[in-house]
Backbone as CSV, one residue per row, in Angstrom:
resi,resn,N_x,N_y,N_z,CA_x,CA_y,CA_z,C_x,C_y,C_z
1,UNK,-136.778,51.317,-52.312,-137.515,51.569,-53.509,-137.488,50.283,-54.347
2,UNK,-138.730,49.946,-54.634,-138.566,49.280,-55.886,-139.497,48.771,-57.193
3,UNK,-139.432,48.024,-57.918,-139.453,48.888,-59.909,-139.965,47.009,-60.159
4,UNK,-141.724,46.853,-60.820,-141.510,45.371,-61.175,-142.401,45.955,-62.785
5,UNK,-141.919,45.103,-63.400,-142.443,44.728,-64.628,-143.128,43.181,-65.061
6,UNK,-144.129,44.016,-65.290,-144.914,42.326,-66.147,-143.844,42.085,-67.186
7,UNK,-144.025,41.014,-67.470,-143.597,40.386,-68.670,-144.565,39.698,-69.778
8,UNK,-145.820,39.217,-69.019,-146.607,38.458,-70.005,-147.803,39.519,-70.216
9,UNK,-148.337,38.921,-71.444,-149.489,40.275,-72.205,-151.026,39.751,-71.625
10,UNK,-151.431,41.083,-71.269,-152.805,40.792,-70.178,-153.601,39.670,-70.471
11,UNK,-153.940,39.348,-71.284,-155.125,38.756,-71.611,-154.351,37.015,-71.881
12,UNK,-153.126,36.736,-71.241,-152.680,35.399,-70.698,-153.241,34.895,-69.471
13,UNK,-153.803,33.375,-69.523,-153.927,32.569,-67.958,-153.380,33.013,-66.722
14,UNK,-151.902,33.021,-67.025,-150.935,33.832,-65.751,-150.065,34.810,-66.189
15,UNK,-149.968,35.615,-65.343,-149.195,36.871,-65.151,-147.284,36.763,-64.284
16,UNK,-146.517,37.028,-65.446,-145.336,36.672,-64.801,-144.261,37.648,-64.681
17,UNK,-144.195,38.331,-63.647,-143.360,39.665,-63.436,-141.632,39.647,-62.573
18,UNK,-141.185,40.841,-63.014,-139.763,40.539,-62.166,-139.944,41.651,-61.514
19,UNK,-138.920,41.726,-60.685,-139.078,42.869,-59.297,-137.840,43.068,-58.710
20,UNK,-136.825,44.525,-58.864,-135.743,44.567,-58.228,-136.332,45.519,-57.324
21,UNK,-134.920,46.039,-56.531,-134.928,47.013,-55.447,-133.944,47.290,-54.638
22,UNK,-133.975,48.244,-53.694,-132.834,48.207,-53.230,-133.145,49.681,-52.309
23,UNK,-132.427,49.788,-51.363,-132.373,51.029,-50.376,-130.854,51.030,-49.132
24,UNK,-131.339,51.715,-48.219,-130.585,51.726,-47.278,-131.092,51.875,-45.734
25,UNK,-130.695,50.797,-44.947,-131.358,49.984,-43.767,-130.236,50.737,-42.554
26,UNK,-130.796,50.957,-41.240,-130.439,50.426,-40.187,-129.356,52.336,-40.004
27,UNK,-130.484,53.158,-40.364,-129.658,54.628,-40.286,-128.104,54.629,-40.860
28,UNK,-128.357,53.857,-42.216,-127.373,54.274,-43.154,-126.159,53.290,-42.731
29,UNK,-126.165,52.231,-41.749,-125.302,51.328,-41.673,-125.406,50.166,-43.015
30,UNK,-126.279,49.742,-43.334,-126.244,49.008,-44.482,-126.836,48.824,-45.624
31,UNK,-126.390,48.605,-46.436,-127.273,48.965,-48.427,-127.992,47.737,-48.674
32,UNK,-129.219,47.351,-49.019,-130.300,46.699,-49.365,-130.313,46.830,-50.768
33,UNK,-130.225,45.040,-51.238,-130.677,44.714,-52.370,-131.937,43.851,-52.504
34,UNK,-132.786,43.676,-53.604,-133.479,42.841,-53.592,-134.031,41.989,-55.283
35,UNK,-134.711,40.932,-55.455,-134.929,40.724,-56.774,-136.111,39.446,-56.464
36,UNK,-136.656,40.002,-57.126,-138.342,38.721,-57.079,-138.435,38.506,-58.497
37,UNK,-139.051,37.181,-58.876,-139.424,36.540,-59.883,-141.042,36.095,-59.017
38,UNK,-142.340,36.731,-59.613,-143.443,36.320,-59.680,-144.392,36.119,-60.416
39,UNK,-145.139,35.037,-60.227,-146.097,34.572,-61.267,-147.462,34.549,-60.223
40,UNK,-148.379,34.930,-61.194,-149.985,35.078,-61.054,-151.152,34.674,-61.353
41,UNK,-152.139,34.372,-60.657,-153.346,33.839,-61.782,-154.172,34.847,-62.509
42,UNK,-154.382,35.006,-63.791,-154.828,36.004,-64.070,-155.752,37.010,-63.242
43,UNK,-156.099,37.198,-62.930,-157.185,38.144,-61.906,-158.624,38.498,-62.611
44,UNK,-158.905,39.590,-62.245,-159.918,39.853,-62.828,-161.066,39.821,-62.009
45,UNK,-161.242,38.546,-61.084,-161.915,38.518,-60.205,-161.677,38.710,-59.108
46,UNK,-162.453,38.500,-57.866,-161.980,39.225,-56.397,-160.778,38.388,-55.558
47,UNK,-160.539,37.042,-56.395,-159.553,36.458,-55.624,-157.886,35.867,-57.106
48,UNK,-156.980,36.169,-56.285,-155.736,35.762,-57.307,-155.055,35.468,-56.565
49,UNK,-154.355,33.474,-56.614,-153.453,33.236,-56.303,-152.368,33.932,-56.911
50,UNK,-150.954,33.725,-56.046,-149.738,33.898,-56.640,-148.687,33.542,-55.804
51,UNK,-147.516,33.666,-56.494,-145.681,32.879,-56.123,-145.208,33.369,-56.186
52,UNK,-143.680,32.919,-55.791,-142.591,33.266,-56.634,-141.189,32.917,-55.642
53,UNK,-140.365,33.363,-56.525,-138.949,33.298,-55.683,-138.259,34.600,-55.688
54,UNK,-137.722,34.769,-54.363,-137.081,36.078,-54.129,-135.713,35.996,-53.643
55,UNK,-134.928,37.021,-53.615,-133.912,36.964,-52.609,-133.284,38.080,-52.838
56,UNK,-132.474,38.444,-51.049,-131.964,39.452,-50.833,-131.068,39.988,-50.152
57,UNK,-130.405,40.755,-49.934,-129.177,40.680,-48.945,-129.225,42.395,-48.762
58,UNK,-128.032,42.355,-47.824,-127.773,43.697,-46.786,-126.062,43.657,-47.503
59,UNK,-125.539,44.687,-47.213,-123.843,44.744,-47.297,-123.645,45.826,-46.423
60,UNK,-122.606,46.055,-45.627,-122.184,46.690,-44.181,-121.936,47.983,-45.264
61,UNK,-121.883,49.057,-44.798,-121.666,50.294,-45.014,-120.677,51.242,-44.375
62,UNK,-119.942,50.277,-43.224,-119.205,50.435,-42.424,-118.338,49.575,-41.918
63,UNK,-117.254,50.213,-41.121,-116.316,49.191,-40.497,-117.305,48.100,-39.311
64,UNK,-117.803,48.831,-38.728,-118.556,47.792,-37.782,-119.941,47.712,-37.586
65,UNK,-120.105,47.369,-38.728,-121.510,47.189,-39.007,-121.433,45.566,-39.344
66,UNK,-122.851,44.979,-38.605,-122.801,43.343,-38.971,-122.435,42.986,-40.338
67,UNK,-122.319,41.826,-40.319,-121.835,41.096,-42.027,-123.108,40.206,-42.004
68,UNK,-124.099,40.103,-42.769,-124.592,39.270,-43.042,-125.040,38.202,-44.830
69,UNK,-125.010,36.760,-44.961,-125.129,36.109,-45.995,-126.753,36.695,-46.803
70,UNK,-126.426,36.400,-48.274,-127.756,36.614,-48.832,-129.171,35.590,-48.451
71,UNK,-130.333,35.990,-48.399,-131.252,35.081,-48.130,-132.129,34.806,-49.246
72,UNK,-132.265,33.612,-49.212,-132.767,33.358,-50.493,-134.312,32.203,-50.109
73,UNK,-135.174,32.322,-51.178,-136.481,31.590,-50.402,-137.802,31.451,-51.543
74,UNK,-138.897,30.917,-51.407,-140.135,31.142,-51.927,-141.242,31.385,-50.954
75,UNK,-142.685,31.968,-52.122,-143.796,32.659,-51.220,-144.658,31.987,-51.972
76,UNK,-145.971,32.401,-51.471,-147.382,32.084,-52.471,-147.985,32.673,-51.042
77,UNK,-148.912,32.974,-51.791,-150.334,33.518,-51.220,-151.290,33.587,-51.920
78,UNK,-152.493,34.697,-51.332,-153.859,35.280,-52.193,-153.821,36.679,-52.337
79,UNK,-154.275,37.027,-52.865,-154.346,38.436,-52.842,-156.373,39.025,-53.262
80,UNK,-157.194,38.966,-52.478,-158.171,39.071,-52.464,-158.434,40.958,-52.876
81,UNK,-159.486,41.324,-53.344,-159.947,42.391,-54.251,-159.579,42.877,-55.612
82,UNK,-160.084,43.864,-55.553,-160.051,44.356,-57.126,-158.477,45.255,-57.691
83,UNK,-158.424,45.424,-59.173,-157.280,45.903,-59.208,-156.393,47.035,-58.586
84,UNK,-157.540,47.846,-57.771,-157.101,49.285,-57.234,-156.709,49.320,-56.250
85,UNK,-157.403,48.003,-55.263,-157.581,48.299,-54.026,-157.594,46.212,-53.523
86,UNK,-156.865,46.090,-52.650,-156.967,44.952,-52.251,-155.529,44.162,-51.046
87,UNK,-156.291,43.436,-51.036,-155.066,42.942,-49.712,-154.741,41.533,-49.963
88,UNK,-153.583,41.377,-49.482,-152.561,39.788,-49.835,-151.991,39.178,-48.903
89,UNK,-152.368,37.877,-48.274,-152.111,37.320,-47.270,-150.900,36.359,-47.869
90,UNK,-149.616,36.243,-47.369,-148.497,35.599,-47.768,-148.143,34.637,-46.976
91,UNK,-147.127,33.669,-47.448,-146.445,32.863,-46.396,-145.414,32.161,-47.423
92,UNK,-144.057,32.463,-46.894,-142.864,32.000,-47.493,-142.143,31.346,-46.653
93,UNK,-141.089,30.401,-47.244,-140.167,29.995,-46.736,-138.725,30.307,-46.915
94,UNK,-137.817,30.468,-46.223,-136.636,31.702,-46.862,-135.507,30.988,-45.817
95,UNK,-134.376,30.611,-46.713,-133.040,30.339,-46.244,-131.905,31.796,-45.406
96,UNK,-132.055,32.233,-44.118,-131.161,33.326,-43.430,-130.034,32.481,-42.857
97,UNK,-128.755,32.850,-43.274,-127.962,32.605,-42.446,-127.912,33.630,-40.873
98,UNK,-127.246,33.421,-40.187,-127.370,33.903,-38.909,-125.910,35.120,-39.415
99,UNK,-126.255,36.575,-39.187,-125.510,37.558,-38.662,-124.181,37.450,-37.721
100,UNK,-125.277,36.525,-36.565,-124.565,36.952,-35.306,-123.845,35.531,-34.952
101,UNK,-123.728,34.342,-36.234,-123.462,33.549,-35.499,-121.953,33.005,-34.973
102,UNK,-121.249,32.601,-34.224,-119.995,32.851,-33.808,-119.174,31.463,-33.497
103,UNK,-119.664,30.559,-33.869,-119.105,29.038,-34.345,-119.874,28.349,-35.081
104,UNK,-119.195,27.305,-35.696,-119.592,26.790,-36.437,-119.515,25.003,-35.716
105,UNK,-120.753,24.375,-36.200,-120.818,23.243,-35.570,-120.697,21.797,-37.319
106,UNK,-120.051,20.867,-36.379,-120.068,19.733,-37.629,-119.844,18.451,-37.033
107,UNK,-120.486,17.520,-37.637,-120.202,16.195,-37.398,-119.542,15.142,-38.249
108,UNK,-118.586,14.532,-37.803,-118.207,13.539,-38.517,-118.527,11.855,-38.119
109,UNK,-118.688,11.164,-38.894,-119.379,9.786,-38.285,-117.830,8.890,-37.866
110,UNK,-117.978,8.492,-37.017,-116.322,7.292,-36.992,-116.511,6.032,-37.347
């Protein structure tokens, strides 16, 4: 589930909203958080860029349930149609640590 609020008053250039959330993933093995910061171009017409930064994490719900780090990242896209009805093509980039990963690698220079 989750709950965003505008922040800026309609009739501004851009539109700048926050966005939490949160549920439960993977048949109740792990609890889902989430939190977005996005900004918008005003709309109005059939096409509106937009951004933002998000991030989110899992926490085990159990003894043996994976452990995984929070992921953290940015997006932008379009979001083409009108206010009722419309679709949003995205593409982000997002920092995951690995779940499963089981060494750790490092270099030192001599």
């Amino acid at each position: 589930m989750t709950y965003k609020n505008r922040l800026t008053a309609d009739a501004g250039p851009v539109a700048v909203a926050v966005s939490g959330g949160g549920g439960v993933l993977n048949a109740g093995g792990h609890a889902y958080g989430e939190a977005t910061v996005l900004v918008s171009g005003r709309g109005g017409g059939l096409i509106a860029p937009y951004g933002g930064l998000r991030g989110f994490a899992t926490v085990p719900l159990g003894p043996d349930a994976a452990r995984d780090g929070p992921t953290v990242g940015g997006f932008g896209g379009l979001r083409v149609g009108t206010a009722r009805a419309g679709v949003s093509a995205e593409v982000g980039v997002f920092r995951d640590p690995s779940a499963s990963a089981t060494a750790t690698w490092s270099w030192s220079p001599r």
